[in-house]
N, C-alpha and C positions, 0 to 999 in steps of 0.2 A: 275622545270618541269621534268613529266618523259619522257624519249624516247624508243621506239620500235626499236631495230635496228637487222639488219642480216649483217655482216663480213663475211671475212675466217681469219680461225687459218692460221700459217705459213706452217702447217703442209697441208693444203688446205681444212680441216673440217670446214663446215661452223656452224657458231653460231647464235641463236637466243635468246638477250636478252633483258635486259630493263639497261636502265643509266641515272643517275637525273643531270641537271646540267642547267643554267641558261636560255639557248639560244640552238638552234638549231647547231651552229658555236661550241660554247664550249663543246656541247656536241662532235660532232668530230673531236676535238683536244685529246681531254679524250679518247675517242676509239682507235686511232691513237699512242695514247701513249701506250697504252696495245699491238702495235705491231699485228696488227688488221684490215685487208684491208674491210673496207666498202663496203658494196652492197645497202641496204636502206635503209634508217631513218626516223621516224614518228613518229608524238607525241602523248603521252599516253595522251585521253580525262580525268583530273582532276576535271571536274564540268560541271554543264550544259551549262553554257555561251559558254567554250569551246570546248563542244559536238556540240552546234548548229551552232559555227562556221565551226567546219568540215566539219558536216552535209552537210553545204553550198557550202563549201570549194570541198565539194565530187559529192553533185548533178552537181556544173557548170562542175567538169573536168571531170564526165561518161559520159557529154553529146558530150565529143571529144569519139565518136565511132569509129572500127577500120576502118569502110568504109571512116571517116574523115583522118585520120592517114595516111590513101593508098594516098589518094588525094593530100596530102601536102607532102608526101614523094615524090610523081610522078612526081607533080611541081617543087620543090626544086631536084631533080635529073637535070630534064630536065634545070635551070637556073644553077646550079654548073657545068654542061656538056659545059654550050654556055659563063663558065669563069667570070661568075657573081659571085661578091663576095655573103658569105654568109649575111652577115648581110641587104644586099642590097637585094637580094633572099627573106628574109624573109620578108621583107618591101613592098615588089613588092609585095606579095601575103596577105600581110594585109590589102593592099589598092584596091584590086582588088578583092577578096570575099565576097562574099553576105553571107556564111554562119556563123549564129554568134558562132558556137563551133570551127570551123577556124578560126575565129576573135581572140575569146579567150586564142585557143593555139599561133596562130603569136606573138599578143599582149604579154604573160607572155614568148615566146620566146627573143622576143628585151629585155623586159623588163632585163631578165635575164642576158643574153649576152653583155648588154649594162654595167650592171654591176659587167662583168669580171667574171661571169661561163662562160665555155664553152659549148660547145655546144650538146655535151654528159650530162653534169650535168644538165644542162636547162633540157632536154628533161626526167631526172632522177626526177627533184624537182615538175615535174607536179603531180607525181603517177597516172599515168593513167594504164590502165588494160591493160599492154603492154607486149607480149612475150617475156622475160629476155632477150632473143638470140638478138632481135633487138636493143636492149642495148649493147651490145657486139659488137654487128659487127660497129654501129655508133661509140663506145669507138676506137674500132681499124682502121676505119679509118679516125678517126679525129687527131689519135697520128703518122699514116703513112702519113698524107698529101693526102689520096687519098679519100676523102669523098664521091666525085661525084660518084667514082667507085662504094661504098659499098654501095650508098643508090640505086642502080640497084640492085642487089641482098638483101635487105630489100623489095625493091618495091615487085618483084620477090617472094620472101618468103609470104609475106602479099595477094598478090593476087592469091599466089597454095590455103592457106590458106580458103581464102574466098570461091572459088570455091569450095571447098571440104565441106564445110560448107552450100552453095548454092544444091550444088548435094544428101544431104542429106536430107536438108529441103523438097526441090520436090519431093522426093521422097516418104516421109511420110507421107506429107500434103492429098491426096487422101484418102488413107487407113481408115486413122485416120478418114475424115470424114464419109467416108463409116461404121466403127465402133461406130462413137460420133449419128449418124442418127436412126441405125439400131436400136440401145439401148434405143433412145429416142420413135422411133415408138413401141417396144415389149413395152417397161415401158404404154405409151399412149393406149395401146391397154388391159394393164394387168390392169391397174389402173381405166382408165374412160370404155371401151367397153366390158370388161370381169363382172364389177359388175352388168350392165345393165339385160347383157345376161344372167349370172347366174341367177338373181332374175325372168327373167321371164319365162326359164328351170323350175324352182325349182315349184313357180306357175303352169307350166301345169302338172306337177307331176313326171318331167325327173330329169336327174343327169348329172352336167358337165363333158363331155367328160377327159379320163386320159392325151390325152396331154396338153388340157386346164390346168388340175389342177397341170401338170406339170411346164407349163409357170406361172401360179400364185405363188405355192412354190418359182419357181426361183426368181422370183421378188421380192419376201419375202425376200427372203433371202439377196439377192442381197442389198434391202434399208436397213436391220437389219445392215449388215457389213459395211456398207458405211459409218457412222459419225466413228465409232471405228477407220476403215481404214484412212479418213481424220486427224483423230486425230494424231494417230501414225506416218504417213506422217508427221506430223505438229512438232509433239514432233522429230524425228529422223532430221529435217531440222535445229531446235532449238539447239541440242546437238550436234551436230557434229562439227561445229564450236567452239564452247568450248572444247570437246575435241582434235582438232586439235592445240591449242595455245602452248601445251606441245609437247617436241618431241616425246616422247613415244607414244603420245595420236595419232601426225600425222604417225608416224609411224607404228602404227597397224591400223589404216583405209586405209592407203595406200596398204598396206596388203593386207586386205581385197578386196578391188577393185582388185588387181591386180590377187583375186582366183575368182573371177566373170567371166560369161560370158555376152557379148564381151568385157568386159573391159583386160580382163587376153592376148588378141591376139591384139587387137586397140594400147593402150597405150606403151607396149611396142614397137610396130611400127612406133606410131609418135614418142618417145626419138630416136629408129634407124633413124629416117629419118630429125629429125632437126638437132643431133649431128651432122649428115655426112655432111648436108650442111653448118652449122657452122663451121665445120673443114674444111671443100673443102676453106669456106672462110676467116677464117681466117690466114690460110698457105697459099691461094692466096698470101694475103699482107702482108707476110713476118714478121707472127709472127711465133717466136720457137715453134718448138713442144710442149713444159713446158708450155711456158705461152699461147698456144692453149687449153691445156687441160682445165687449170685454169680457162680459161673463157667459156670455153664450158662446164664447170660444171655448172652454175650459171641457163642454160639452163633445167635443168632434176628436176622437180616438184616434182615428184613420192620419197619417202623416200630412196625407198628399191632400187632403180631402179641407187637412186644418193649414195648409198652405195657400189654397181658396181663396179659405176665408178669412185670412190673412189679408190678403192681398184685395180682395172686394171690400175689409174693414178701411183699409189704409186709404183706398180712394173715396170711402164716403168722409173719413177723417176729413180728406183734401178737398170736400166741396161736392163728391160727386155725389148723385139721389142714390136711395138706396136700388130702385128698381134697377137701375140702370147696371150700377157694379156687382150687384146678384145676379143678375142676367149673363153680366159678359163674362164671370167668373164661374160660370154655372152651376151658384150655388141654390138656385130658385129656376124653374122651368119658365119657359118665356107667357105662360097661361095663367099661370100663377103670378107673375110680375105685373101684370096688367092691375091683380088688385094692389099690392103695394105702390103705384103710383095714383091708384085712385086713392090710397090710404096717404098717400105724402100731400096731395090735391087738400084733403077735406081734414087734414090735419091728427086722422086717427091710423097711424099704422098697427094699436094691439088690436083692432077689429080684423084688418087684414089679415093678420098675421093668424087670428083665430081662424078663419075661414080657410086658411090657405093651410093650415094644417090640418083640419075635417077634410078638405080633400086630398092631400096625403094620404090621410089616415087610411082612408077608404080604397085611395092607390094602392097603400100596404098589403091593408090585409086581400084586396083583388089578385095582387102580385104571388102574394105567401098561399094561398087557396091555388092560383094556377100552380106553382112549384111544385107543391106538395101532392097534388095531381097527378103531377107528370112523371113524380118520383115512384108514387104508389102504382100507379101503371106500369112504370118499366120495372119495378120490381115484382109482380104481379105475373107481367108477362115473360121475365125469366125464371120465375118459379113455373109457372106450369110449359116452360121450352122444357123445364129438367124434368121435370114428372112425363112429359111425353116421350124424351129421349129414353128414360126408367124403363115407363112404361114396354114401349117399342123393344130393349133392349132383353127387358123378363121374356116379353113372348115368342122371342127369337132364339134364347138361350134354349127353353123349354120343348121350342121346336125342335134346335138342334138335337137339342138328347132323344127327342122322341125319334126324328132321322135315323139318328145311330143306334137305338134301341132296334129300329125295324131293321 
């Protein structure tokens, strides 16, 4: 069998390759032997049987959604808190949920744990569409003994999360229908009430009004571009994922997004604002700086963005402060680096690192409120250009017949 796997080098470059070996276990032993620290593993589909197994394998574990994920981290916080062993935590809440994607994560949690993964790796073997960071922080405090602590700050992480996700939605949903209506009423009026109206103009011997013929061009036009545009939508959703499976490939999309707007001002704002609280939390509990970075790399999706901070890791490796190579690296704003060198000063950088993500935080959500503004405006304000163009267009058409009536 093949496997899909991503590691780090020692050097902390991470890889993404494939390895053939009998079993999922064999295969990382073989990895491990190449001196080779594992991050994920998954098996390369070889035939249809085992495509459809996945398949299956993949619909039951997307239907653990992150509003599921919040749920049973909130419980299991609150039972590790009141000194309930884990395995008994997880038991309590298997037997006490109605929901069956609850069911089925508890269920392949025991299963797991009962057979000697921990409780980091259970939660790794699911592949659920889970933010790396909340991997990280359960890995670290399942090796410091202080789990209860850290699944507070997961919790915490998971529901800024959601909210910001929430505040976005609501905010777009109006717009958009004011846009999805508008288009449908001009189409309904260009399409069924404009042919009507022309043929009986044309009959008393008038000529459809210019802004009429203006709104009918549009709509021309409008349906002409519509299957092409679908298309290419359809083809660019198609390819992109193929070219992402090469680094190269992910590397220059990543690119790309990151010269877009808003992607070019957003994205680098969530990596500022989940490293800082990844770092706030993992220096909480008392990991090293070294193997802080290490794992809060795992967190930065973006190619170019995890190339950074690569490269700002490698110089604090080499001697240099952290404010310094965050700075030159621009993985940390220069306002924000002032606390990290107060934080290297007084020997506390997860205090920093706390502070510096509250103010992120606060950048974000200022950032995603102006965006979402600006979207709802301009969509707003081409919904009622169309309703005025509509408008303007009915009581010209109406004119005209009455014209050709007299």
């Amino acid at each position: 069998m093949n496997f899909i796997f991503k590691a780090f080098k020692s050097t902390g470059e991470i890889v993404n390759s494939t390895i053939t070996a009998a079993n999922q276990q064999e295969a990382v032993k073989l990895i491990k032997l190449q001196n080779l620290q594992l991050i994920s593993i998954t098996a390369e589909m070889a035939n249809r049987s085992a495509a459809r197994q996945l398949f299956k394998r993949k619909q039951t574990s997307t239907a653990v959604t992150g509003k599921v994920l919040l749920f049973f981290f909130e419980k299991l916080y609150k039972m590790l808190s009141a000194r309930i062993t884990l395995s008994d935590a997880i038991s309590i809440i298997n037997k006490r949920t109605v929901n069956p994607a609850e069911k089925f994560l508890t269920d392949k949690l025991s299963q797991d744990i009962s057979g000697g993964q921990s409780f980091s790796d259970a939660i790794k073997s699911l592949n659920l569409k889970m933010d790396s960071s909340v991997y990280s922080i359960i890995l670290v405090g399942e090796s410091s003994g202080s789990l209860a602590t850290v699944l507070e700050d997961v919790v915490d992480l998971l529901k800024s999360k959601n909210e910001l996700r929430k505040k976005m939605i609501s905010s777009l949903v109006y717009p958009s229908f004011m846009v999805t209506f508008t288009v449908a009423v001009m189409l309904l009026f260009v399409f069924v009430l404009m042919p009507k109206m022309e043929s009986f103009i044309t009959e008393l011997g008038g000529t459809l009004p210019p802004m009429a013929q203006f709104l009918k061009s549009l709509a021309q036009w409008f349906t002409y571009l519509l299957l092409p545009a679908i298309g290419c939508i359809i083809a660019i959703i198609m390819t992109i994922p193929k070219i992402r499976q090469t680094n190269a490939g992910r590397r220059k999309t990543d690119q790309l997004i990151l010269k877009m707007i808003p992607f070019s001002i957003t994205i680098p704002l969530f990596m500022k604002t989940n490293l800082s609280k990844l770092m706030a939390t993992l220096l909480s509990n008392g990991v090293n700086t070294s193997e802080a970075l290490k794992l809060a790399q795992t967190s930065i999706n973006n190619e170019v963005l995890l190339e950074r901070f690569i490269r700002a890791k490698t110089d604090i490796l080499d001697g240099c402060s952290v404010c310094t190579s965050f700075e030159k690296h621009n993985i940390i704003d220069g306002e924000q680096c002032d606390l990290l060198a107060i934080g290297e000063k007084t020997g506390d950088l997860a205090s920093s690192f706390k502070d510096i993500h509250k103010m992120y935080e606060e950048k974000l959500q200022s950032t995603l409120k102006k965006l979402t503004v600006s979207v709802s405006a301009g969509a707003m304000m081409f919904a009622f250009a169309l309703v005025g163009l509509l408008a303007l267009g009915m009581v010209q058409s109406i004119m005209g017949a009455t014209n050709a009536v007299t």
